[in-house]
PyMOL CGO cylinders between C-alpha atoms (Angstrom):
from pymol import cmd
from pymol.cgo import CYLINDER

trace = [
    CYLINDER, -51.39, -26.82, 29.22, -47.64, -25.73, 28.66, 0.3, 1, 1, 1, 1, 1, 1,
    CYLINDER, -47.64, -25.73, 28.66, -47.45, -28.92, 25.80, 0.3, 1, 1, 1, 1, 1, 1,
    CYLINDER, -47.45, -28.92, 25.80, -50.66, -28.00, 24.03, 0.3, 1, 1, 1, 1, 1, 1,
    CYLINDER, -50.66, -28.00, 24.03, -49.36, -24.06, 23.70, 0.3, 1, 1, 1, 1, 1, 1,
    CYLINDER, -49.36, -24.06, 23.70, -46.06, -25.70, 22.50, 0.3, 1, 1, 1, 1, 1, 1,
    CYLINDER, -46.06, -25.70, 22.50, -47.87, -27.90, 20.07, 0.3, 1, 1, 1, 1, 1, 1,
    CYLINDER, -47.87, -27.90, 20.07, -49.93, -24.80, 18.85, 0.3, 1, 1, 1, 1, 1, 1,
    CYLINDER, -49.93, -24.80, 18.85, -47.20, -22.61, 18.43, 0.3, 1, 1, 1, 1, 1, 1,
    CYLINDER, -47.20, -22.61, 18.43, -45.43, -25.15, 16.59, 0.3, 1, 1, 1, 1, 1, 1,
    CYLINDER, -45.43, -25.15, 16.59, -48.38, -25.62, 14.22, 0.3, 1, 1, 1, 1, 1, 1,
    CYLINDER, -48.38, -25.62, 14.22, -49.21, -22.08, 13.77, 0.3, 1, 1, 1, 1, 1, 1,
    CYLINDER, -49.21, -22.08, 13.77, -45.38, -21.18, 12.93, 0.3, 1, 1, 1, 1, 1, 1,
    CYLINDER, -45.38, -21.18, 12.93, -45.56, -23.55, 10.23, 0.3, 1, 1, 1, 1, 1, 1,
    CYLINDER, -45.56, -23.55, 10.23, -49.07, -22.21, 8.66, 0.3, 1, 1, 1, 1, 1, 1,
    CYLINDER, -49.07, -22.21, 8.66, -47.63, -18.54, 8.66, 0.3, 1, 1, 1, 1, 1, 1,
    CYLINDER, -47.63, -18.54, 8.66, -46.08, -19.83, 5.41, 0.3, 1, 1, 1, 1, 1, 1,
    CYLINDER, -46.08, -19.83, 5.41, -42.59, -18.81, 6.53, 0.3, 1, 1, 1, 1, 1, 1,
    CYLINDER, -42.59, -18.81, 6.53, -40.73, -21.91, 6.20, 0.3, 1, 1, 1, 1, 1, 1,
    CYLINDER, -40.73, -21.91, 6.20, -41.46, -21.93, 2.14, 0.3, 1, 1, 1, 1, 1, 1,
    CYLINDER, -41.46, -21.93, 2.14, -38.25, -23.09, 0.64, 0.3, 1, 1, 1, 1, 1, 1,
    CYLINDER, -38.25, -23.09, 0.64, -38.38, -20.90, -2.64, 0.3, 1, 1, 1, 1, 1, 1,
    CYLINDER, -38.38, -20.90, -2.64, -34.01, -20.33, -2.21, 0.3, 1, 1, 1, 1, 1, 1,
    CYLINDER, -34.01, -20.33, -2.21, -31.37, -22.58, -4.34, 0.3, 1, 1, 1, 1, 1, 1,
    CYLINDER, -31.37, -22.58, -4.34, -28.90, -23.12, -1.86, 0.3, 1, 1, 1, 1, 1, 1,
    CYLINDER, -28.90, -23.12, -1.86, -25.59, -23.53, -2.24, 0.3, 1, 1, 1, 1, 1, 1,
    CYLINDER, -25.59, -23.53, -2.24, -23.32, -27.23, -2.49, 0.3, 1, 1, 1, 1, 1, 1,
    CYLINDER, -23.32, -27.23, -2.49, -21.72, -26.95, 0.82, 0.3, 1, 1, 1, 1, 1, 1,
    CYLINDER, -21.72, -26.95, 0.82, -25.42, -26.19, 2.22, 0.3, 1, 1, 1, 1, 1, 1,
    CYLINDER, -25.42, -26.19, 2.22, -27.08, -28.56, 0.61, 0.3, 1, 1, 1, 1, 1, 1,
    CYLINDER, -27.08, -28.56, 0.61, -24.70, -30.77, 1.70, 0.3, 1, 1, 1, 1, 1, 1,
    CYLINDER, -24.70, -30.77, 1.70, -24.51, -30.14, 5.22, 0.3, 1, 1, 1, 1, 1, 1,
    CYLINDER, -24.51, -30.14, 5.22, -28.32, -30.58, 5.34, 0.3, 1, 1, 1, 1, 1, 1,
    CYLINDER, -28.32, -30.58, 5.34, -28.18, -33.85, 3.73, 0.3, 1, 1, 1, 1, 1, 1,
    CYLINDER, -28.18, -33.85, 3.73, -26.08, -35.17, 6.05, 0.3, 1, 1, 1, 1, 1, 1,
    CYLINDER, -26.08, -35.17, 6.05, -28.05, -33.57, 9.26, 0.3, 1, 1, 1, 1, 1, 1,
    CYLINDER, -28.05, -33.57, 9.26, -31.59, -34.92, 7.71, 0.3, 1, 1, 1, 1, 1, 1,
    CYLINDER, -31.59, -34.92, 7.71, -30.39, -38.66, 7.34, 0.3, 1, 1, 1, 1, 1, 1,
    CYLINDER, -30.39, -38.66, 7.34, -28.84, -38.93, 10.56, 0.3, 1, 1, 1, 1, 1, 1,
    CYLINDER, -28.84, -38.93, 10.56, -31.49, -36.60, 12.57, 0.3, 1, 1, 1, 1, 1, 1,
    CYLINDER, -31.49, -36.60, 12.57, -34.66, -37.91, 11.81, 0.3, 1, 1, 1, 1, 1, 1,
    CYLINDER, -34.66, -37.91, 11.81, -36.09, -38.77, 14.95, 0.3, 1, 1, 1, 1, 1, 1,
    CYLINDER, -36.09, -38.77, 14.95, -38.92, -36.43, 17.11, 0.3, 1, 1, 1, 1, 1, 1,
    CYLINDER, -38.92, -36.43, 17.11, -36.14, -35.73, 19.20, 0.3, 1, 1, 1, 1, 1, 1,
    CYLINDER, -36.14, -35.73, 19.20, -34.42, -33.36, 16.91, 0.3, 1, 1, 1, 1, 1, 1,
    CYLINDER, -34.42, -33.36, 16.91, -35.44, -30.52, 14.17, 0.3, 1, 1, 1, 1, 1, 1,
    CYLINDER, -35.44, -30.52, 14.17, -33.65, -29.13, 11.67, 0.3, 1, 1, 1, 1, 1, 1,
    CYLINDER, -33.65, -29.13, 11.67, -34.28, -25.18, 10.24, 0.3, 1, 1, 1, 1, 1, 1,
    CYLINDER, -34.28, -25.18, 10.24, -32.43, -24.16, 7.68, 0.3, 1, 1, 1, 1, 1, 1,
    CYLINDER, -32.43, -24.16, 7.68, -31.45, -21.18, 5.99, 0.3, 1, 1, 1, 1, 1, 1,
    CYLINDER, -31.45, -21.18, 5.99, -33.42, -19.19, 8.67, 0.3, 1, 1, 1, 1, 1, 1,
    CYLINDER, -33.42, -19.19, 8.67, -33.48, -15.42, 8.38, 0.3, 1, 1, 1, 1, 1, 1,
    CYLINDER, -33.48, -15.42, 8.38, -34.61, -13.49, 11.81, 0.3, 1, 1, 1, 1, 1, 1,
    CYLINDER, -34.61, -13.49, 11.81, -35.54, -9.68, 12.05, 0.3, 1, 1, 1, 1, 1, 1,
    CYLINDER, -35.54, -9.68, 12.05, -33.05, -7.87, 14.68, 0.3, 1, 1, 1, 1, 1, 1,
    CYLINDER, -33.05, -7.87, 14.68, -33.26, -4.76, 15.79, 0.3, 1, 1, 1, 1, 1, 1,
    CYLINDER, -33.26, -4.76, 15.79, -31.70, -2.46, 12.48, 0.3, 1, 1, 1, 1, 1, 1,
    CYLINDER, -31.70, -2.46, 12.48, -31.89, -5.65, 9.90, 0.3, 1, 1, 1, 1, 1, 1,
    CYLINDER, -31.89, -5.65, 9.90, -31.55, -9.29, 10.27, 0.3, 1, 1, 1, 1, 1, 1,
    CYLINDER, -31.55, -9.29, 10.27, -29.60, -12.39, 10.94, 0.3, 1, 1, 1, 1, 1, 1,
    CYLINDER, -29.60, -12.39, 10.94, -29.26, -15.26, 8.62, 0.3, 1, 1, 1, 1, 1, 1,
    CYLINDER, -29.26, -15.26, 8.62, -28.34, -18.49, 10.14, 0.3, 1, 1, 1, 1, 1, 1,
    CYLINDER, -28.34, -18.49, 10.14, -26.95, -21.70, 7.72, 0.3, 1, 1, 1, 1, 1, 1,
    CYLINDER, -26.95, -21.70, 7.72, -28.56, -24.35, 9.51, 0.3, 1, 1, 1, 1, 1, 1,
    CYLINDER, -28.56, -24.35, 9.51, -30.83, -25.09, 13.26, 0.3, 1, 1, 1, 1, 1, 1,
    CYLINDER, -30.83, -25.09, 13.26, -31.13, -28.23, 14.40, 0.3, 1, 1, 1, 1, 1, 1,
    CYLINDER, -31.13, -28.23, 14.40, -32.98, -27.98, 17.50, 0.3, 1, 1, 1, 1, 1, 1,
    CYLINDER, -32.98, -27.98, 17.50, -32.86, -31.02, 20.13, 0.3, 1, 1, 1, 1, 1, 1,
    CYLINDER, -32.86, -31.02, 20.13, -33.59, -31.81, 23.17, 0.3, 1, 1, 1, 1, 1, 1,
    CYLINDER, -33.59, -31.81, 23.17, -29.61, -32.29, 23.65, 0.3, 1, 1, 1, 1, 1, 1,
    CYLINDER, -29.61, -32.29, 23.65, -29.80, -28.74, 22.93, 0.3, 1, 1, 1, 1, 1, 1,
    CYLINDER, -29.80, -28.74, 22.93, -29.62, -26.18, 19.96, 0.3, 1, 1, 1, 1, 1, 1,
    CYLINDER, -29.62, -26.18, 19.96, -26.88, -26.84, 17.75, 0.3, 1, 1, 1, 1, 1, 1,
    CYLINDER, -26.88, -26.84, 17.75, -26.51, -23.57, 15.31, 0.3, 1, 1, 1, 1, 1, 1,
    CYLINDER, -26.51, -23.57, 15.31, -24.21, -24.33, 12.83, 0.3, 1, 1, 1, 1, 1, 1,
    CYLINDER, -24.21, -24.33, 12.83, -21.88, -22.08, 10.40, 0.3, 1, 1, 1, 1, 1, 1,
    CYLINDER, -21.88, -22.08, 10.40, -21.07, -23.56, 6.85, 0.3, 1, 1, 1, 1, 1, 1,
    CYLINDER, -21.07, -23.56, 6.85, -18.46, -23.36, 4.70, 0.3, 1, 1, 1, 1, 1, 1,
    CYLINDER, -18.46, -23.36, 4.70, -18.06, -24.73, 1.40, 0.3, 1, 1, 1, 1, 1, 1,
    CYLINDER, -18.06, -24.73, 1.40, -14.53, -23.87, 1.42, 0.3, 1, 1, 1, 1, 1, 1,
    CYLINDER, -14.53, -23.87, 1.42, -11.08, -26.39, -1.01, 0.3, 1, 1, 1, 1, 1, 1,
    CYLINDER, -11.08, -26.39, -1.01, -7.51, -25.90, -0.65, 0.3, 1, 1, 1, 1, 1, 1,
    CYLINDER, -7.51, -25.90, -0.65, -5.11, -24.92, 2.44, 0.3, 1, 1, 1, 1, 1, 1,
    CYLINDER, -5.11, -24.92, 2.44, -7.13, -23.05, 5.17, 0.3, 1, 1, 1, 1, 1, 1,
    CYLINDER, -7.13, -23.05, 5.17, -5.50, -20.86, 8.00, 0.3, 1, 1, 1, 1, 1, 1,
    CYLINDER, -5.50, -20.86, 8.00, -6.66, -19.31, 10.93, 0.3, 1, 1, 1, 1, 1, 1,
    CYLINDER, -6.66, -19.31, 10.93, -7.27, -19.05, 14.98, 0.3, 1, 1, 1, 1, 1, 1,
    CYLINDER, -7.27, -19.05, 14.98, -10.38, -18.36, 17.35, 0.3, 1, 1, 1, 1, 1, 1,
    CYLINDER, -10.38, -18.36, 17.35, -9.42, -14.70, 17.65, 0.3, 1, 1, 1, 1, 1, 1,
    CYLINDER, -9.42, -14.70, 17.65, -8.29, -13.43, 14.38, 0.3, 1, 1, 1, 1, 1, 1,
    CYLINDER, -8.29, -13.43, 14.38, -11.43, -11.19, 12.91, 0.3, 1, 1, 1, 1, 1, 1,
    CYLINDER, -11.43, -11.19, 12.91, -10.31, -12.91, 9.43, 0.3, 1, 1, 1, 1, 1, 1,
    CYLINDER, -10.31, -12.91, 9.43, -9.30, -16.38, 8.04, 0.3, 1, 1, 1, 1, 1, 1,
    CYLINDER, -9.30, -16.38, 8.04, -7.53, -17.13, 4.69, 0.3, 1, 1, 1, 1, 1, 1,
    CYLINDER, -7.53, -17.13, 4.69, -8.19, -19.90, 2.15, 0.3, 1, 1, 1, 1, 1, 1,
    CYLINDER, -8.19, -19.90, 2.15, -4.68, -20.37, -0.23, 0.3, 1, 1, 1, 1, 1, 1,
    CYLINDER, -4.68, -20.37, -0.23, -4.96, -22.18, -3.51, 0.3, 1, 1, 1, 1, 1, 1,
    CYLINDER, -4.96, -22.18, -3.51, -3.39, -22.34, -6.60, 0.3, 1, 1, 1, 1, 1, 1,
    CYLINDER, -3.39, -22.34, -6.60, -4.64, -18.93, -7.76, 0.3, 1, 1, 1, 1, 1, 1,
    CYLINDER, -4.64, -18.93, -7.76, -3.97, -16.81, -4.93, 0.3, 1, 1, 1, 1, 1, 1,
    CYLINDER, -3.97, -16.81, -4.93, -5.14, -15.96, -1.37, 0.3, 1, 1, 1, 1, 1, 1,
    CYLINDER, -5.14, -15.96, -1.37, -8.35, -15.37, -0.22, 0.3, 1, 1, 1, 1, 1, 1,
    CYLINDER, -8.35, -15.37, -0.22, -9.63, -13.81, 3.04, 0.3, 1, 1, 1, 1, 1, 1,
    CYLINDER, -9.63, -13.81, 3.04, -13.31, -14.08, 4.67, 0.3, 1, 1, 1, 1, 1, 1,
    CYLINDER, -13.31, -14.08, 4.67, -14.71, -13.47, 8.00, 0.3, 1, 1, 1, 1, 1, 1,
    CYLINDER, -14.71, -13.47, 8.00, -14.04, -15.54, 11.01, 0.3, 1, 1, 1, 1, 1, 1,
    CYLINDER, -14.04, -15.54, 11.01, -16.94, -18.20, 10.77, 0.3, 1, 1, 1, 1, 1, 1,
    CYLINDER, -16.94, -18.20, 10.77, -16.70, -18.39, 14.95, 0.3, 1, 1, 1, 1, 1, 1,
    CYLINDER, -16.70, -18.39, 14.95, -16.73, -14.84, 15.26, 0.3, 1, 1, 1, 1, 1, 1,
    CYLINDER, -16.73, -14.84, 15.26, -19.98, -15.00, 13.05, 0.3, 1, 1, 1, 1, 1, 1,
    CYLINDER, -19.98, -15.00, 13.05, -21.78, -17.86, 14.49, 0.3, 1, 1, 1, 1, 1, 1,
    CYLINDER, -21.78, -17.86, 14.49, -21.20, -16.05, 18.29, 0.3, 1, 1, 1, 1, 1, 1,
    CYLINDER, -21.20, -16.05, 18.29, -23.39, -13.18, 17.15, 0.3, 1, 1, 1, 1, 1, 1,
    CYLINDER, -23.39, -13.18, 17.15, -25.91, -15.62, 15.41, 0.3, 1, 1, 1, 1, 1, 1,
    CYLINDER, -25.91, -15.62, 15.41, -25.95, -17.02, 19.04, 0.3, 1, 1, 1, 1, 1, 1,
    CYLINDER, -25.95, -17.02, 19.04, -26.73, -14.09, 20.38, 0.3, 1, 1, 1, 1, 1, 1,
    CYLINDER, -26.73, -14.09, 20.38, -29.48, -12.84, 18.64, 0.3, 1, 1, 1, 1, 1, 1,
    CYLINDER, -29.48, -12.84, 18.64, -31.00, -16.58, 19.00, 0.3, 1, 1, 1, 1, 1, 1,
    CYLINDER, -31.00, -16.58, 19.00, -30.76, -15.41, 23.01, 0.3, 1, 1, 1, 1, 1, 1,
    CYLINDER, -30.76, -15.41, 23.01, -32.53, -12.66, 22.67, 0.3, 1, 1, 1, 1, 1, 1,
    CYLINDER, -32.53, -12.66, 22.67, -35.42, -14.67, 20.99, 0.3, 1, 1, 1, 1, 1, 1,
    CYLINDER, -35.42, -14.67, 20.99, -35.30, -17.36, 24.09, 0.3, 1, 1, 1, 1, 1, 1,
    CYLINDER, -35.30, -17.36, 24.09, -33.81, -15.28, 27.14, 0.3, 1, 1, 1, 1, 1, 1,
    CYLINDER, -33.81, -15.28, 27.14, -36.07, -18.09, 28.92, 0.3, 1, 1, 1, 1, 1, 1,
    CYLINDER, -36.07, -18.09, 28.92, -33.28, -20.38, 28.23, 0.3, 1, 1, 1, 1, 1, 1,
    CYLINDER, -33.28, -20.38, 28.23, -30.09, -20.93, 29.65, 0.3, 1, 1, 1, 1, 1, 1,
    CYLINDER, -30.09, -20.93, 29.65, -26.72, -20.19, 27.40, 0.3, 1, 1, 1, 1, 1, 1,
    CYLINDER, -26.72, -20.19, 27.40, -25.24, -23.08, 27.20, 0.3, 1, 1, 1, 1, 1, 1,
    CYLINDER, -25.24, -23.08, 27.20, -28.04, -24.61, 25.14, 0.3, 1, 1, 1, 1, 1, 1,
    CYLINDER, -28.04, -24.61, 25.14, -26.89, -23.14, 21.97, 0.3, 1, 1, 1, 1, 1, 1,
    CYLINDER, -26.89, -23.14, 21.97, -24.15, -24.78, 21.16, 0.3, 1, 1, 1, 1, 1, 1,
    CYLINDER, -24.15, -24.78, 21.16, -21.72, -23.58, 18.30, 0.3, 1, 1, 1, 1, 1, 1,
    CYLINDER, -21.72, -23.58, 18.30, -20.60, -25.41, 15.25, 0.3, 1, 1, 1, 1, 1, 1,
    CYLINDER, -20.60, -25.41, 15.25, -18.45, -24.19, 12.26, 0.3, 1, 1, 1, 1, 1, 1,
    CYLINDER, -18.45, -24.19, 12.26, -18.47, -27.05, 9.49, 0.3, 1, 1, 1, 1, 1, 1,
    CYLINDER, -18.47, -27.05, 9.49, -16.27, -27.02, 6.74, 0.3, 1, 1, 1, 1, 1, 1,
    CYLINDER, -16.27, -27.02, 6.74, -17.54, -28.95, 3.70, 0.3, 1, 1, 1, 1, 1, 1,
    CYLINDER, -17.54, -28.95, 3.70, -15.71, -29.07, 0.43, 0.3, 1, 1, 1, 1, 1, 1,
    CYLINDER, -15.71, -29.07, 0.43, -12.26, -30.38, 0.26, 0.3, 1, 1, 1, 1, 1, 1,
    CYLINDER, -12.26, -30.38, 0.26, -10.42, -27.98, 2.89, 0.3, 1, 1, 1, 1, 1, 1,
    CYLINDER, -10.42, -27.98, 2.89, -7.09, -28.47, 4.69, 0.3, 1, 1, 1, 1, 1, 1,
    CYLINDER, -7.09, -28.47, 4.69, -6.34, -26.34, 8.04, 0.3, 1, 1, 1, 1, 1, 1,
    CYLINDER, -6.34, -26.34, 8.04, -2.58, -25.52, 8.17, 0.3, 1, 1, 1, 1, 1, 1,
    CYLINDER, -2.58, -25.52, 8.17, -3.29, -24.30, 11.40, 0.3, 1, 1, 1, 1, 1, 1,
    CYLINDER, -3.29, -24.30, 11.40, -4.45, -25.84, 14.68, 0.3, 1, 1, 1, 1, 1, 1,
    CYLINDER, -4.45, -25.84, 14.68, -8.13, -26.07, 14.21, 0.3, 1, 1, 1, 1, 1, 1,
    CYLINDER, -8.13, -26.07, 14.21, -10.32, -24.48, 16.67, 0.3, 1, 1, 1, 1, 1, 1,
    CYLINDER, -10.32, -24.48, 16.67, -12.60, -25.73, 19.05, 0.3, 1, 1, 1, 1, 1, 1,
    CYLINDER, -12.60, -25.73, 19.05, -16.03, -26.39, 17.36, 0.3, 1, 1, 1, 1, 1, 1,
    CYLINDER, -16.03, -26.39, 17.36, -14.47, -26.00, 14.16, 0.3, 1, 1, 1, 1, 1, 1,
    CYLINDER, -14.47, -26.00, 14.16, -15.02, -29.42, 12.12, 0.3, 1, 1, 1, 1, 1, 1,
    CYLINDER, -15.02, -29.42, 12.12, -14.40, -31.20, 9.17, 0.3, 1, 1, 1, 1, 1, 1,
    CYLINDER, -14.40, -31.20, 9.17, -18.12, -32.54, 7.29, 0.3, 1, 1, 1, 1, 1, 1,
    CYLINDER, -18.12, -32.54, 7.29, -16.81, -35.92, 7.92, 0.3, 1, 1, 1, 1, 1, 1,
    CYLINDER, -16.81, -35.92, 7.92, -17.08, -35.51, 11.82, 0.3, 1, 1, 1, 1, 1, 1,
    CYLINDER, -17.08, -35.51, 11.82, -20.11, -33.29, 12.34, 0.3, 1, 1, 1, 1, 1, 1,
    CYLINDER, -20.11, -33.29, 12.34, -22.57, -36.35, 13.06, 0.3, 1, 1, 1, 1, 1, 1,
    CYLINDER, -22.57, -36.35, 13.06, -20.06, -37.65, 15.82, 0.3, 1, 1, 1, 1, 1, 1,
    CYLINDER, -20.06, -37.65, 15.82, -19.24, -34.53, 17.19, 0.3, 1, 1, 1, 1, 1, 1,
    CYLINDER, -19.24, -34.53, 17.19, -23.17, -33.72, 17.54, 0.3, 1, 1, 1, 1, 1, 1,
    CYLINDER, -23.17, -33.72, 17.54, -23.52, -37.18, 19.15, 0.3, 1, 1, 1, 1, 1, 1,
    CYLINDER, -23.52, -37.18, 19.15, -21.41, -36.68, 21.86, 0.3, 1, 1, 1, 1, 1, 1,
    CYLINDER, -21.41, -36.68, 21.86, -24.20, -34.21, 23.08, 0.3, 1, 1, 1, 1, 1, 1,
    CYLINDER, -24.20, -34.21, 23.08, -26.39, -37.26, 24.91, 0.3, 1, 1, 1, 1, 1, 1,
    CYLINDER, -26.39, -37.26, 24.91, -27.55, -35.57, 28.00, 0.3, 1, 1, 1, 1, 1, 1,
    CYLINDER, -27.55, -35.57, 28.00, -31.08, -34.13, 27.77, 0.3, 1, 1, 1, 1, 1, 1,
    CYLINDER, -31.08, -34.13, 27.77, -31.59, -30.54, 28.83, 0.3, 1, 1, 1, 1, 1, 1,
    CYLINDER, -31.59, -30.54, 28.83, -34.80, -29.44, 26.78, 0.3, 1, 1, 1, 1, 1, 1,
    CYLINDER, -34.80, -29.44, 26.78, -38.02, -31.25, 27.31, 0.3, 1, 1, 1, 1, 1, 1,
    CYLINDER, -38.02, -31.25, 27.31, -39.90, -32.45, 24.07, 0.3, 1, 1, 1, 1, 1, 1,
    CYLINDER, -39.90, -32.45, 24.07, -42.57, -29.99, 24.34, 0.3, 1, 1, 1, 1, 1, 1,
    CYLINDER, -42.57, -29.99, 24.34, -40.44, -27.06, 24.60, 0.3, 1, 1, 1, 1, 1, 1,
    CYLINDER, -40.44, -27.06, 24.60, -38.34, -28.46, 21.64, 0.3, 1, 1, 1, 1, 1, 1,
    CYLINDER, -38.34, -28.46, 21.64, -42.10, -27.80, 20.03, 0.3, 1, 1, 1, 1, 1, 1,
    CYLINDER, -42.10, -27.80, 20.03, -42.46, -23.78, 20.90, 0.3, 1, 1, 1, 1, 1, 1,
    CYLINDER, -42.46, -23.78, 20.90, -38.70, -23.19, 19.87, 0.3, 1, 1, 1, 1, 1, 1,
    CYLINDER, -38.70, -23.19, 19.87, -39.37, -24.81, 16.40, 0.3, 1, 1, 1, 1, 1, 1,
    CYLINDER, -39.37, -24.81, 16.40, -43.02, -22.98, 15.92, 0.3, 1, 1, 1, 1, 1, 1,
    CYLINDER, -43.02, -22.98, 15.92, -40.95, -19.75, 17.10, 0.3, 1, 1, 1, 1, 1, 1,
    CYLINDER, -40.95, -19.75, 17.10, -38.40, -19.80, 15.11, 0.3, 1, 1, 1, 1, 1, 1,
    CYLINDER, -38.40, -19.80, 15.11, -40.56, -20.84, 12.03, 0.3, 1, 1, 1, 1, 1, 1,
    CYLINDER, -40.56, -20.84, 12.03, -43.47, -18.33, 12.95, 0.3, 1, 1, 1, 1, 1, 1,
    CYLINDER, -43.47, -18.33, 12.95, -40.56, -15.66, 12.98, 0.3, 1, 1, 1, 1, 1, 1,
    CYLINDER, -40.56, -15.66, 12.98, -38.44, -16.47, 10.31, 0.3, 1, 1, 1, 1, 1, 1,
    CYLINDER, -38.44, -16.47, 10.31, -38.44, -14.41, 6.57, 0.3, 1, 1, 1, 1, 1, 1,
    CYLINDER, -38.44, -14.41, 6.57, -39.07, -16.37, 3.51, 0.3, 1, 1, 1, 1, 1, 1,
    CYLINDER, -39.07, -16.37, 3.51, -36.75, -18.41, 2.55, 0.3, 1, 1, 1, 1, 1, 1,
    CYLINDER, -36.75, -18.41, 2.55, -35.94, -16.61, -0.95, 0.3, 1, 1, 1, 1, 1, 1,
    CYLINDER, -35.94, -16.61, -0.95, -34.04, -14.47, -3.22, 0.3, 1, 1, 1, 1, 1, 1,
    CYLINDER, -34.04, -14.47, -3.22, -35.53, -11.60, -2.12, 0.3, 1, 1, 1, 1, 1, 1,
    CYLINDER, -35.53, -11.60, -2.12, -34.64, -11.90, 1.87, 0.3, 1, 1, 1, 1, 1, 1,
    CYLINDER, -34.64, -11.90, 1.87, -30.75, -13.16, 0.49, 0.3, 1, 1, 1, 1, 1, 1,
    CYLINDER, -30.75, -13.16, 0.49, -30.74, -9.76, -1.17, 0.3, 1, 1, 1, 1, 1, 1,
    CYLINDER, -30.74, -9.76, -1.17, -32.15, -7.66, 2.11, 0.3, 1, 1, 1, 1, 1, 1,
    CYLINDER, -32.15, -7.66, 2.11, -29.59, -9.22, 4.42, 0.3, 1, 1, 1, 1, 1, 1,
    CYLINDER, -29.59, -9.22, 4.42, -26.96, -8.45, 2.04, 0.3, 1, 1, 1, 1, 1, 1,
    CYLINDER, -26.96, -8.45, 2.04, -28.17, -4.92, 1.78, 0.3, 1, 1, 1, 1, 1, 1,
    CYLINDER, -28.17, -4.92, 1.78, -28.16, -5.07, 5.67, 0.3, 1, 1, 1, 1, 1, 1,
    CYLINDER, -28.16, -5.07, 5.67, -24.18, -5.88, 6.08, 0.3, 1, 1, 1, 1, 1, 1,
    CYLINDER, -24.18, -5.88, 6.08, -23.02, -3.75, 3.95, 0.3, 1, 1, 1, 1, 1, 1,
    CYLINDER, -23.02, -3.75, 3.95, -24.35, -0.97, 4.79, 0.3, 1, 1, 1, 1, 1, 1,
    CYLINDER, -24.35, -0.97, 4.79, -23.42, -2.34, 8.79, 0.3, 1, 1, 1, 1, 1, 1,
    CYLINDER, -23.42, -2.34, 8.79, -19.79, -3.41, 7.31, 0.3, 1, 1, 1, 1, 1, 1,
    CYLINDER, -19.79, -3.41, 7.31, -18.84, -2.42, 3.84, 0.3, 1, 1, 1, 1, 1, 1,
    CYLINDER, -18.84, -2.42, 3.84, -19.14, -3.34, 0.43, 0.3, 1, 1, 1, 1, 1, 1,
    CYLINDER, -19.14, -3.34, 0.43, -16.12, -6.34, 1.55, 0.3, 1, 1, 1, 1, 1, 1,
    CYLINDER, -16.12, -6.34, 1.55, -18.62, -7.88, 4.23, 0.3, 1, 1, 1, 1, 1, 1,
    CYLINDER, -18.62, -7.88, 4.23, -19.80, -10.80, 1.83, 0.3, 1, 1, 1, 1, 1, 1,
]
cmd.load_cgo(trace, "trace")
């Protein structure tokens, strides 16, 4: 019973017509998602992108999902060149290059709320089965100690496949992906623009 309501929710999430890929995304995205899709094929994992959830007061929009049954890697891009500095607890990082300095939000900082909001969606399962990934694609260069879960492009597919134990069984793989697709906004312009509207008004005009 449990694998047919999977099945169906997985089916009906994809009907709802919320999984319509009407957004350009960006290079680093694109990217990221190339590499992900060639080397994640099998039934045994999913991949989600762009996904846009409704939380209570606005949303959360999360760069890429790939759902597993070695668990549910969310994963923080950016498409970011030059020298790159920062730590796990500074609330900003800085990008340096030949025109000047640059600041943006701490990506881990970010992807730890995306987290929890995914929680609050599955409080059925355990913590540790999201598991946290910041990728940077582009041509970056940390000149500080990178942090944990912080990775170069060129190491995401071996860092993901060091995850080999299974802790999610195939059928509930199945309701997270219907879920999350039956869920998610419209993958468009016109969410982009709502969640926009949603953090700065939460954290300034500077919060993008």
């Amino acid at each position: 019973m449990e694998i047919i309501f999977s099945i169906f929710f997985l089916v009906v999430g994809f009907l709802s017509g919320k999984a319509k890929r009407k957004y350009q995304e960006n290079i680093g995205e694109h990217y990221i998602n190339a590499i992900l899709s060639k080397h994640f094929a099998s039934e045994e994992y999913h991949l989600l992108k762009n996904v846009t959830l409704p939380i209570v007061g606005g949303t959360t929009q999360i760069d890429h999902v790939l759902v597993s049954t070695k668990g549910i890697f969310v994963i923080e891009t950016k498409n970011h060149s030059h020298w790159i500095f920062g730590t796990a607890n500074q609330p900003r990082w800085t990008q340096r290059t030949l025109w000047g300095k640059y600041q943006f939000q701490n990506p881990i900082h970010q992807n730890y709320k995306h987290i929890k909001e995914l929680g609050n969606y599955f409080d059925f399962l355990p913590e540790n089965v999201f598991k946290s990934i910041v990728v940077f694609s582009g041509d970056p260069e940390f000149k500080t100690k990178m942090p944990a879960n912080v990775l170069y492009s060129t190491d995401l597919v071996n860092y993901i496949n060091t995850f080999n134990e299974e802790i999610i069984s195939l059928n509930r793989l199945f309701f997270v992906v219907g879920k999350l697709e039956f869920f998610r906004k419209e993958v468009s312009l016109a969410t982009d623009e709502e969640h926009i509207k949603y953090l700065r008004k939460k954290f300034g005009k500077t919060a993008i």
